[in-house]
C-alpha positions, 0 to 999 in steps of 0.5 A: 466497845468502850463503857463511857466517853467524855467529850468536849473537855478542857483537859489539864493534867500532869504527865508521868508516873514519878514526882516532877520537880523544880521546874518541871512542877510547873509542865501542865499538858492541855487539850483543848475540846478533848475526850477521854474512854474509858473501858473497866475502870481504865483509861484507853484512850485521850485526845481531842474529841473529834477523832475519839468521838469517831472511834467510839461513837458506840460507846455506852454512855456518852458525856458532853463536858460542854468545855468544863475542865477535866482534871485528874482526881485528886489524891490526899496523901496525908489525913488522920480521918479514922475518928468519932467526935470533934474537938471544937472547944480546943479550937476555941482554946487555941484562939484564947492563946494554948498551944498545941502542946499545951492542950496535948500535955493537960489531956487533949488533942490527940489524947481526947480523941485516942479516949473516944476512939477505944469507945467506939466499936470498929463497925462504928468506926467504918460507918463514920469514914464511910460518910466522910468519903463522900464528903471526900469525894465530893471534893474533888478526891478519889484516893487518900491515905489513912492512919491509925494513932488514935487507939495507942494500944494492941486492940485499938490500932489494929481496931481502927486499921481493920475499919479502914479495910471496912471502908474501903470495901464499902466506899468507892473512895480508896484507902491507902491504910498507915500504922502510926501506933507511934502518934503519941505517947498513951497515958497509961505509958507516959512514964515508961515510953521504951515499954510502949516502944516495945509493944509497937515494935514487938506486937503491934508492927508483926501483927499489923504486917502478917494481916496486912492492915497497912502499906505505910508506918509513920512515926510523929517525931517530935520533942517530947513525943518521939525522938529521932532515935526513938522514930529510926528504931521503930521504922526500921522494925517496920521496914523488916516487916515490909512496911513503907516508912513516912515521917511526921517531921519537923513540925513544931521544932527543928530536933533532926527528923527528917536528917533521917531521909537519908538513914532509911528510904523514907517515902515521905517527910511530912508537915516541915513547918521547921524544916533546916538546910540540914533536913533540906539537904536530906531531903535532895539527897535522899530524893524523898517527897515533901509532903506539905499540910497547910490547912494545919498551919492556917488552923493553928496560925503557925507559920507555913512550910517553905514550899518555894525553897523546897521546889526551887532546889529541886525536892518533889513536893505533895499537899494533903489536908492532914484532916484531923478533928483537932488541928485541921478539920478540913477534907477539901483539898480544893482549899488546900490548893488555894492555901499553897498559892496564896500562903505558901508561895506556889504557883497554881500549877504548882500546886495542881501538880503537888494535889495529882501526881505528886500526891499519888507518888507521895503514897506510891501510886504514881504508876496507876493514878494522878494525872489522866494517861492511857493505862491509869486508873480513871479517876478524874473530875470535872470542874464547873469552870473551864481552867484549874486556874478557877480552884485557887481564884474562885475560892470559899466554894466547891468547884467540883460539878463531878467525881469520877472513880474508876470511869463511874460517876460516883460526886455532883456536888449542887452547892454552887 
């Protein structure tokens, strides 16, 4: 007997357990009036609903999808959501004409919140991303990534990993955790980097490994913040202790970040505002994942990465939210989805694409979760709507009617 049957959908879903590229981006399968089972937590079956209906007419619960889509969950592959407090005063500021850097170098940005995170308690810490899942969750996602950096001290980050761990325990959301000790340069080292440097690499990467507090290592390589020499050094000392490198990369200047692709088996490069043809041959060559945040560009009113050119020449392409409270406070990945098609030049499918299985490869969980196959993770959503088209076209809303998490109904959002 299975636990749970869902018929009469309208399944849309990517297919395979790697990144699909170019062309391929654009390959979406559909069952029309379908059904999946699910049987602990995991897909056991798909097809149309007549013949599953048959099979598993015994099933414990039953749910007419009555013709809504079903889409596998979405996966964030990018978000900063370990904080307290907001910044929405900086928001304000930038409309009155600061720059990021601007605010960042008198005290704010990151550094704002770095100062409210090493008040807060870790108990504090995992309550508030607790809350935030469901938001998550509501949206549609069913797996993010998380980082530290904003903590820039032993204490602080291994502080805000452990909350994660916390959270993930306490949340049916998963949490991919990542160290980015390396996501600015803490005030108390602003003259003396190489010995902040030093602290990461000697103390704060052993430790995070030896605990297993996180996955990724990511570094924010960025002038006047890390170099690209600086950003190799760091994730090769992580790579020894088995941590999987990411990239902030070529997001404010064009300095040489993501030539690093093909130096160090980099899983992604992120952001990519000011990527050049040489990052973009680093990136086909090297075959790592380009993971795009246009909620970051919309909200800082920059232009928007090239998503058109990174696809048409072959780079396997992820969207995430990069939910921040500074340059992008957003945790709905609907939104996301609409930004890449309408402001980044990326067909519906596309983009669909770039939120499932890319994403679930960007943070390499492509095996297990983001398209709806027998033998992954049940993790899916039903939209109000009949079509994934609806998510880009009906825009400004909530197209989630529920979120699924490991067969289990864990989101029905009534905002219409």
């Amino acid at each position: 007997m299975i636990d749970l049957l869902i018929i009469r959908s309208n399944i849309y879903t990517p297919k395979g357990t790697s990144a699909l590229k170019g062309r391929g981006t654009r390959k979406i399968h559909h069952i029309s009036d379908g059904a999946i089972g699910v049987k602990d937590g995991v897909i056991v079956d798909v097809g149309k609903t007549g013949e599953l209906f048959e099979k598993y007419r015994g099933a414990k619960e039953i749910v007419d999808a009555k013709g809504r889509a079903l889409l596998p969950g979405f996966v964030d592959p990018h978000t900063h959501a370990v904080f307290v407090g907001t910044r929405e005063n900086e928001f304000k500021m930038r409309l009155e004409g600061k720059t990021y850097m601007e605010i960042l170098n008198a005290g704010g940005g990151i550094l704002s919140t770095v100062k409210r995170v090493r008040e807060a308690s870790r108990e504090e810490l995992a309550k508030d991303l607790v809350e935030k899942a469901r938001t998550f969750l509501s949206y549609g996602t069913t797996t993010i990534e998380a980082k530290s950096g904003y903590g820039l001290d032993f204490e602080n980050e291994v502080k805000m990993l452990e909350a994660i761990k916390i959270a993930d325990k306490e949340s049916p959301l998963d949490f991919v955790p990542t160290f980015i000790g390396a996501h600015a340069v803490p005030l108390e080292f602003k003259s003396d980097k190489e010995k902040y440097i030093d602290i990461v690499i000697n103390e704060m990467i052993p430790y995070v490994a030896e605990n297993r507090l996180a996955e990724f290592i990511d570094v924010f390589c960025e002038e006047g913040v890390y170099t690209p020499d600086e950003t190799l050094k760091i994730l090769e000392a992580g790579l020894k202790y088995g941590l999987k490198p990411k990239i902030h990369s070529d997001e404010i200047k064009s300095i040489g970040c993501t030539d690093l692709a093909e130096k160090v088996k980099v899983y992604s490069c992120d952001h990519l505002l000011k990527l050049d043809s040489s990052g973009l041959d680093a990136l086909k060559k090297s075959g790592t994942m380009a993971t795009l945040l246009p909620g970051t560009a919309f909200s800082l009113k920059e232009g928007f990465a090239d998503a058109r050119r990174l696809i048409d020449n072959g780079v396997g392409v992820a969207l995430a939210t990069d939910f921040n409270p500074g340059s992008s406070y957003s945790e709905s990945m609907p939104s996301i989805i609409t930004l890449g098609v309408l402001l980044m030049d990326m067909l519906p499918e596309e983009a669909f694409v770039a939120s499932t299985l890319n994403a679930a490869c960007a943070i390499d969980r492509g095996k297990s979760i983001g398209s709806i196959e027998v033998g992954k993770q049940a993790d899916f959503i039903l939209l109000k709507e009949n079509s994934y088209l609806f998510i880009p076209y009906h825009y400004g809303v909530n197209p989630i009617f529920e979120t699924y998490k490991r067969g289990r109904r864990v989101a029905h959002p009534t905002d219409c």
